[in-house]
C-alpha positions as semicolon CSV with decimal commas, in nm:
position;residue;x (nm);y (nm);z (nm)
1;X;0,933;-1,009;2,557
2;X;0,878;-0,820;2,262
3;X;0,655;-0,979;1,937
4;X;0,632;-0,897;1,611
5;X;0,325;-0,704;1,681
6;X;0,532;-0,440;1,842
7;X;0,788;-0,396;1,540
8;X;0,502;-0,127;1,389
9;X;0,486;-0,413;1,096
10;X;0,121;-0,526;1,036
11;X;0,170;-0,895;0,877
12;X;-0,135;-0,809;0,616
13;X;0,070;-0,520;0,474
14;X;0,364;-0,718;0,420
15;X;0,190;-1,003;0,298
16;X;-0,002;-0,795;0,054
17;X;0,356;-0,617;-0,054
18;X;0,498;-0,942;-0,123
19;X;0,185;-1,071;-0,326
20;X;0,224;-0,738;-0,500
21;X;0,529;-0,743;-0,647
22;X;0,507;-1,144;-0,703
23;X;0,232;-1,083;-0,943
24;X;0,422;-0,796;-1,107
25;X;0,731;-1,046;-1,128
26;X;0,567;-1,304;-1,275
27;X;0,406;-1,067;-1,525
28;X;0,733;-0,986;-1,647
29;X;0,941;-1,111;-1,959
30;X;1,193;-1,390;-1,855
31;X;1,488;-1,180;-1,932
32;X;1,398;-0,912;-1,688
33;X;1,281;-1,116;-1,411
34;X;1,621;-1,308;-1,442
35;X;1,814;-0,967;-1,396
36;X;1,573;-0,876;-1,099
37;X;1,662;-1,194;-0,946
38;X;1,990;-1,043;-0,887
39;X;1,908;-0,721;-0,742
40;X;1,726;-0,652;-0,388
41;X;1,385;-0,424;-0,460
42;X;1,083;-0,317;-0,324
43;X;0,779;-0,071;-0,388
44;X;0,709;0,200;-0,147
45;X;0,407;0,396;-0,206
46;X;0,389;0,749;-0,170
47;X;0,804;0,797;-0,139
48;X;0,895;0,861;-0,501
49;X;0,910;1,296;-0,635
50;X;0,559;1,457;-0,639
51;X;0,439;1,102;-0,397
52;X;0,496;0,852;-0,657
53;X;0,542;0,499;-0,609
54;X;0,894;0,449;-0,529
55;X;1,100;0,153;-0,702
56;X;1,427;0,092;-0,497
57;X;1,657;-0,129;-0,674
58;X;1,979;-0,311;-0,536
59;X;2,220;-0,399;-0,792
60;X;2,534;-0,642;-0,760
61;X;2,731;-0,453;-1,043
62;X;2,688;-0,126;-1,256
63;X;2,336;0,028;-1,329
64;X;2,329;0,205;-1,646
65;X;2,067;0,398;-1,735
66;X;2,053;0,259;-2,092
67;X;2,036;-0,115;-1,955
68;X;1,824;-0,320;-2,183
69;X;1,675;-0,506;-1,858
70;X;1,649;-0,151;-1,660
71;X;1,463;0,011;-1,927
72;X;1,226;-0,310;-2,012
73;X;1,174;-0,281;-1,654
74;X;1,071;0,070;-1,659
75;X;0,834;0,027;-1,937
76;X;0,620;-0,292;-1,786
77;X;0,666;-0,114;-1,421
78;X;0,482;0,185;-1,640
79;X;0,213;-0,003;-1,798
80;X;0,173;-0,221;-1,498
81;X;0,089;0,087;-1,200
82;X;0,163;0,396;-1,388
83;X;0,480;0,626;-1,372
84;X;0,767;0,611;-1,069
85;X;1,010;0,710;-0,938
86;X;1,331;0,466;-0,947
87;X;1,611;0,476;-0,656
88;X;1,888;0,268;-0,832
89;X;2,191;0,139;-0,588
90;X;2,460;-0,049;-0,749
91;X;2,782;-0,220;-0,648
92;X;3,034;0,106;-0,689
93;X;2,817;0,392;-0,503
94;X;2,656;0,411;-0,151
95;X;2,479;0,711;-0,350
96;X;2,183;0,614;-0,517
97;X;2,092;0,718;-0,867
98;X;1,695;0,889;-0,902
99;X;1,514;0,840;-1,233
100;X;1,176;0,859;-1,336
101;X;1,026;0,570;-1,531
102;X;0,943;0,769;-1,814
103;X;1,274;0,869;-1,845
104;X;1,385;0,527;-1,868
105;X;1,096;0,467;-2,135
106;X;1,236;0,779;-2,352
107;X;1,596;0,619;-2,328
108;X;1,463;0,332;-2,479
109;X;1,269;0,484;-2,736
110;X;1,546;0,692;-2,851
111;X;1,793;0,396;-2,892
């Protein structure tokens, strides 16, 4: 009989994933947690270009880049453990769209 101690998950690291990004959700401005609530995400560290911390994002409808929510995101991700990479999925693509956080963060700036 196989247990979850022989998936290759260790319980701690999951738990301290989840604690992770519950902190960084809370942190967040109503608005953008709302949006978030619709998507599927996670962190990976390491997985991003040049080993950044990777955002994936699952979206029910259209990402677009110059997304109010997505960019507000960007920015607090930003402040909150530096720059990342973002993996956005959305409703109309099996491809995902890459985008640095900074990028984001100069959309919005130049708005």
């Amino acid at each position: 009989m196989s247990t979850p101690a022989d998936s290759g998950y260790r319980w701690q690291d999951v738990l301290k994933q989840y604690e992770r990004l519950s902190q960084f959700k809370a942190w967040l401005p109503g608005s953008v947690r709302g949006w978030l609530d619709r998507c599927e995400w996670t962190l990976t560290p390491g997985a991003g270009q040049s080993n950044l911390l990777l955002l994936t994002l699952r979206c029910p409808e259209r990402v677009r880049l110059r997304d109010p929510h997505l960019i507000e995101l960007a920015e607090y991700a930003q402040s909150y453990w530096g720059p990342l990479d973002l993996s956005l999925f959305s409703a109309e693509s099996p491809e995902p769209v890459r985008v640095l956080s900074q990028t984001l963060v100069d959309i919005g700036r130049h708005s």
